[in-house]
N, C-alpha and C positions, 0 to 999 in steps of 0.2 A: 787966142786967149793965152796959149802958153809963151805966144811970141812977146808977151808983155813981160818975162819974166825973163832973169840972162842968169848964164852959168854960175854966177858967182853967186846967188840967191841959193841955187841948187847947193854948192859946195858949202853955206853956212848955214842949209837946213839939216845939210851930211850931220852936222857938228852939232846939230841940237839947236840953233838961235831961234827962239820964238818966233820972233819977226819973220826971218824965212821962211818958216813954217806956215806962219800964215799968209804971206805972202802966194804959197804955191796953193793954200788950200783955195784962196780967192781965184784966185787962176782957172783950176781946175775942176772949181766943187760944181759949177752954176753946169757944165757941158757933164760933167759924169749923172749928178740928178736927173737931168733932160734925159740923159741914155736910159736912165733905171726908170725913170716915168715914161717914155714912150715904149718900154719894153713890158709896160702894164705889173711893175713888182709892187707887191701888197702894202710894203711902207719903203718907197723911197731915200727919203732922207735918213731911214735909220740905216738901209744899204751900204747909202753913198757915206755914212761915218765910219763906215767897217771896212769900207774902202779906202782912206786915210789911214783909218789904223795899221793897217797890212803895208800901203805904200810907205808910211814913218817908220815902220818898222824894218824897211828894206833901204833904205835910203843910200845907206854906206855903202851895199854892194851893188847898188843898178850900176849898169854900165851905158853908155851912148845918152849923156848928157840928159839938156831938157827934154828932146826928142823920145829917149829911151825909158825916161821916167814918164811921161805921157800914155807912150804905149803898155808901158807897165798898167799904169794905173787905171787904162782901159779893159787890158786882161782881166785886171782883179774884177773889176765893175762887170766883167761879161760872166764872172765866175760865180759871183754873189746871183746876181743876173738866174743862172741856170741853177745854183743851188734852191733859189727861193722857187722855183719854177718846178723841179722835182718836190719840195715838199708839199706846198699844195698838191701836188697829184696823189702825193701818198696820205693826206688827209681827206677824210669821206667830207662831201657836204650838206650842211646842215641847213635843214628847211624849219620852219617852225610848223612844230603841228594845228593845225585849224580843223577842229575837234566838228563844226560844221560839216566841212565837206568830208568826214569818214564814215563810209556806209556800210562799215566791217561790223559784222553783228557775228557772235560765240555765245553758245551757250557756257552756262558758270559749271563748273565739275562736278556737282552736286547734278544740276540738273542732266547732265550728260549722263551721270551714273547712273541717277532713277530712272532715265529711258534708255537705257542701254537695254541689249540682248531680251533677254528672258526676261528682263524687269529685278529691279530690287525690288521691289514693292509685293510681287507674284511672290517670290522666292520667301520673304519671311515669312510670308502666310500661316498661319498655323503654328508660330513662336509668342510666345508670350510679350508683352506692352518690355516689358525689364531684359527679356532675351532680345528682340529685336533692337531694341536701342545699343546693348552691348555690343554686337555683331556690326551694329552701321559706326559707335564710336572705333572698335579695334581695324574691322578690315577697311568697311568706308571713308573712316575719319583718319584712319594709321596712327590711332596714339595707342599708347604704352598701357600696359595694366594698369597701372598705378596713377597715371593721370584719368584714368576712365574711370576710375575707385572716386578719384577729387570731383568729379564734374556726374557721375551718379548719386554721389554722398552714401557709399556703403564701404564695405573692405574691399581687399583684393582678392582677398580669398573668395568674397561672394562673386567680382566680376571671372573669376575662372571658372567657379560652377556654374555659372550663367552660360558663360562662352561655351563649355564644355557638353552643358545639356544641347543647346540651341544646336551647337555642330552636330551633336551626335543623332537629332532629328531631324535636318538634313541629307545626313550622309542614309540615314533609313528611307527618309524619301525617294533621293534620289538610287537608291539601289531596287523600290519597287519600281517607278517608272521604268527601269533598265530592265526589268522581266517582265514586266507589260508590256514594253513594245514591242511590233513584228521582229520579227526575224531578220528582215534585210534594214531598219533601222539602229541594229543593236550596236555599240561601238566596241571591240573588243578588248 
């Protein structure tokens, strides 16, 4: 293909002439595509442009004629080649989810928390309908005084005496079970 084309083409695409220009791109674009498509690259033909662009842009210093601008324009083409080649690698791929075949089942955090350990549910026991809500909105739920105030409809000042009793009937709780239990269950 290149043999179609003769030094003097090459020396007036040096210089810029359109025509040369395309002259070499016909030449050489139909064999450099083939190389980037049997080398399996993702867009071809956008390659093989970016392989022109590099080769046009070297033109004045290739040395070794047609011959040497051929091989050039090879290299670039194996280079582009191996670049597109490391990026897909370094890209994850991507499956589309088919929500059918997932038989991943979680529980929701709520539910997680209500059957955790010793039970949230055990543990309120004995807090008032307004204590217990405050205690599941602040530690359960992790919001702020003050959104707990918005979403009970009282003050803040009520949801901290709320928080405050409900704790401190807790921590009574849990300090007689710690002198009820044996001896060898007790945590020090």
């Amino acid at each position: 293909m290149a043999k179609t084309l003769r030094e003097e083409v090459l020396s007036a695409a040096a210089g810029g002439n359109p025509e040369a220009l395309r002259g070499i791109y016909d030449a050489l674009a139909p064999s450099i595509l083939a190389y980037l498509t049997g080398k399996g690259c993702e867009d071809p033909e956008a390659q093989t442009q970016e392989v022109f662009l590099t080769v046009f842009g070297k033109l004045d210093t290739l040395t070794g004629g047609l011959s040497g601008m051929r091989t050039f324009a090879f290299s670039v083409a194996h280079a582009r080649m191996v670049d597109d080649v490391r990026r897909r690698e370094r890209q994850p791929l991507l499956a589309e989810f088919q929500h059918a075949h997932d038989v991943r089942v979680s529980a929701s955090a709520e539910q997680t928390v209500l059957e955790s350990g010793a039970g949230v549910a055990a543990l309120l026991e004995g807090l008032t309908p307004r204590q217990q809500e405050v205690l599941l909105l602040r530690v359960v739920g992790d919001q702020s005084i003050g959104d707990t105030a918005r979403i009970m409809g009282c003050s803040e000042g009520a949801v901290k005496q709320l928080q405050s009793r409900a704790l401190k009937i807790l921590k009574d709780r849990l300090e007689r079970e710690r002198k009820e239990a044996p001896a060898h269950e007790r945590i020090a």
